[in-house]
N, C-alpha and C positions, 0 to 999 in steps of 0.2 A: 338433256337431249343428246348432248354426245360426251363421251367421258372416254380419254385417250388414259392408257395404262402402261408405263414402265417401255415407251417404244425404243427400238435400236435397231441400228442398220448400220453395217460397215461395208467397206468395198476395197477389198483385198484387205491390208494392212491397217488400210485408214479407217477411223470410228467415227461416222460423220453425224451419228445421234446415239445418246448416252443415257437413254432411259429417263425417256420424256412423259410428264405426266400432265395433263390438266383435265379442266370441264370446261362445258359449256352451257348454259341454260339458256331453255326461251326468257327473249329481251334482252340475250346480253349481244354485245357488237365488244368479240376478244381482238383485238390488235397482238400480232405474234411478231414480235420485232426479233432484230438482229441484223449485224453486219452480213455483208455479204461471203456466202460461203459457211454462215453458223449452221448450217443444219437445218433451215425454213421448210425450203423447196420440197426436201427428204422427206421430211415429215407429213407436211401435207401429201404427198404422194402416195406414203403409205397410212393413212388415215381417210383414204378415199378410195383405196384399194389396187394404186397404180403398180406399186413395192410391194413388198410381200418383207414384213420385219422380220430379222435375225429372234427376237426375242418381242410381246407384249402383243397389244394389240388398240384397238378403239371400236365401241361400241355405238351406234348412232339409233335412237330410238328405242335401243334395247337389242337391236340385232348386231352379232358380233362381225368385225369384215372380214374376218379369217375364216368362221365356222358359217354364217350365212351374207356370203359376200351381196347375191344376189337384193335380197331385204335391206340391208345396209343401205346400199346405192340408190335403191328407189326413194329413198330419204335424205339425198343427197343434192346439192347442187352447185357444181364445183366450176369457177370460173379460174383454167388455169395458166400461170406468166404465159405473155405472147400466145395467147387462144389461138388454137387453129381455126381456121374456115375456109368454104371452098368462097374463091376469091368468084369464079364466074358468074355464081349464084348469085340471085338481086337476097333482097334482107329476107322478103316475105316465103322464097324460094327456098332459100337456108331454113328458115324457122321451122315449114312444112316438112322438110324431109327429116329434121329430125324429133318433129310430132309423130311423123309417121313409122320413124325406129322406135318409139317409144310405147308405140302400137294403139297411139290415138284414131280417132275415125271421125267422118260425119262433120255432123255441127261441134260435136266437142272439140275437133283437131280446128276447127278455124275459129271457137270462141277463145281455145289455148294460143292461137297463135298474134290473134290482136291484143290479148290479152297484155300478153307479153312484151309486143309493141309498142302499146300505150303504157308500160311500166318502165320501160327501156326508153321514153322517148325519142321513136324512132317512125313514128307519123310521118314526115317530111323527107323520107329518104328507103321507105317500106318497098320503091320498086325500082329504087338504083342498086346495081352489081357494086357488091362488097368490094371491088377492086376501085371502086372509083373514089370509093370513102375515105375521111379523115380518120389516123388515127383512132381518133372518140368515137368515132362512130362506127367506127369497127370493133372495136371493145364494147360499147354498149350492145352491139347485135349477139356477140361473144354474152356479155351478160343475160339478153333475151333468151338465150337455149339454157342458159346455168337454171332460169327459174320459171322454164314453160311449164314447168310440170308442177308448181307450187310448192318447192321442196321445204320439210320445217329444218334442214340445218342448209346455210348457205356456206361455201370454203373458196373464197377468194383470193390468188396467190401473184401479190403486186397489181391490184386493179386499177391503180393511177399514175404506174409505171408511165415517165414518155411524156404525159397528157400537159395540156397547156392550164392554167390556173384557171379558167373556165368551164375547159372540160371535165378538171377536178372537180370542179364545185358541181356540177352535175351528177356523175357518180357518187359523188357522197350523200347529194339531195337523196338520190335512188334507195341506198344502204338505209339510209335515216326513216323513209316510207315505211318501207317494211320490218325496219328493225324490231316491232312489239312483236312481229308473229313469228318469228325465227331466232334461231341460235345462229350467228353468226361469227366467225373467223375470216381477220387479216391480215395476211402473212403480205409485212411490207418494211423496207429501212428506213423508208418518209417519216420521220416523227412526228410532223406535222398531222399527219394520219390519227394519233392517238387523241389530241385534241379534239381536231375535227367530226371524228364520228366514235370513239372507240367507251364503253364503259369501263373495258378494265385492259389489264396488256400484260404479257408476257415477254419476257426478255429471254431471249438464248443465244449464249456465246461457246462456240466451239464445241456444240453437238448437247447444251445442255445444260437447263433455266435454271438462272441466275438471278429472276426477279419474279412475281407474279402481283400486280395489284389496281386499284386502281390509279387513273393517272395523277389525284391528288396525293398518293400512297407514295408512288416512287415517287414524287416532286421532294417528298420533305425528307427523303434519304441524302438529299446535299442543301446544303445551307443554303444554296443560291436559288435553290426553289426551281430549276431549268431542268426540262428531261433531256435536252442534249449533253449536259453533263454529265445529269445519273448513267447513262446508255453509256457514254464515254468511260466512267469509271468501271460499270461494269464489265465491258466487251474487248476491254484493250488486252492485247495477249502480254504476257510475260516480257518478253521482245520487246514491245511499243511500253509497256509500264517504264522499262530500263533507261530505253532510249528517249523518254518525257521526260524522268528525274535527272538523266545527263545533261538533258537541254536547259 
């Protein structure tokens, strides 16, 4: 369902992704790990069509996002770090206007929007202004518009950033509902995350995968069986290897 090819993006000088490749299929939930600064953010951005890559591209569905960006997108549903929303807006308020950019109508645009509500867990808070909301509940209203529209690839970039060990567990309950009918991607440094919801994970350090598998797969690349390790050996720069075997 989405298949990323060879992507790259630099800015000015700097190479901040080095010809990134993976897949995705319906039923998978990919965890796109990496330290902060590896090139996550990038990527997803331009695999969603925010960027526009130097070189490569990603196809979602079949439609490519450089040659029919349009088709892409409608197959997409991108919940992105720190989602914006208009803060004055109540939840149900928010959901509506952007059923209605979506160019929903009628009964469809308010069966999409409870829809969404009850997938989001947001029953008990559907006619409080977004400003009043925790957190959680602003990211989940952020995750309600990612999937009013039933998208089959879902691109999630740090969806439990923040959130208290409750309101994680909730979020990942969500991811895990719908995980059989979507391709899923989560671009997050939580490793905990892989565990928690993820089939398989990518690792990228410094613009560029260094692991791909699943999380039984990297486990047994270090004797101690830990993926904070594996992620440690992989990710640490030249710099940080030096200054570890000094130590």
């Amino acid at each position: 369902m989405l298949t990323v090819k060879n992507l790259k993006k630099s800015f000015g000088p700097f190479q901040a992704v080095k010809g990134v490749s993976f897949t995705v299929n319906k039923g998978e939930v990919l965890g796109f790990l990496g330290p902060n600064g590896a090139g996550k953010t990038t990527t997803m951005r331009m695999i969603t069509g925010f960027l526009t890559p130097d070189d490569g591209t990603a196809e979602i569905c079949g439609c490519d996002i450089r040659q029919d960006p349009v088709g892409a997108k409608r197959c997409i549903g991108y919940l992105p770090e720190n989602a914006p929303s208009y803060h004055a807006m109540t939840v149900v308020d928010f959901l509506d206007f952007v059923a209605r950019i979506r160019g929903y109508t009628g009964s469809e645009r308010r069966d999409r929007i409870d829809r969404a509500i009850v997938q989001a867990r947001l029953e008990g808070v559907r006619n409080q202004t977004i400003e009043t909301l925790s957190k959680g509940y602003r990211q989940r209203t952020c995750f309600a518009q990612a999937i009013l529209h039933d998208p089959p690839v879902l691109i999630m970039d740090e969806p439990t950033d923040g959130l208290d060990p409750n309101q994680k567990y909730v979020v990942r309950e969500m991811i895990r509902t719908m995980s059989a009918e979507k391709a899923i991607i989560i671009s997050t440094h939580i490793l905990e995350e892989v565990d928690a919801v993820c089939t398989r994970a990518v690792i990228i350090a410094s613009g560029a995968i260094v692991a791909n598998g699943t999380p039984a797969e990297l486990k047994a690349q270090n004797p101690s069986g830990r993926l904070d390790e594996v992620f440690r050996t992989l990710t640490l720069t030249e710099e940080e290897k030096t200054r570890h075997v000094r130590s």
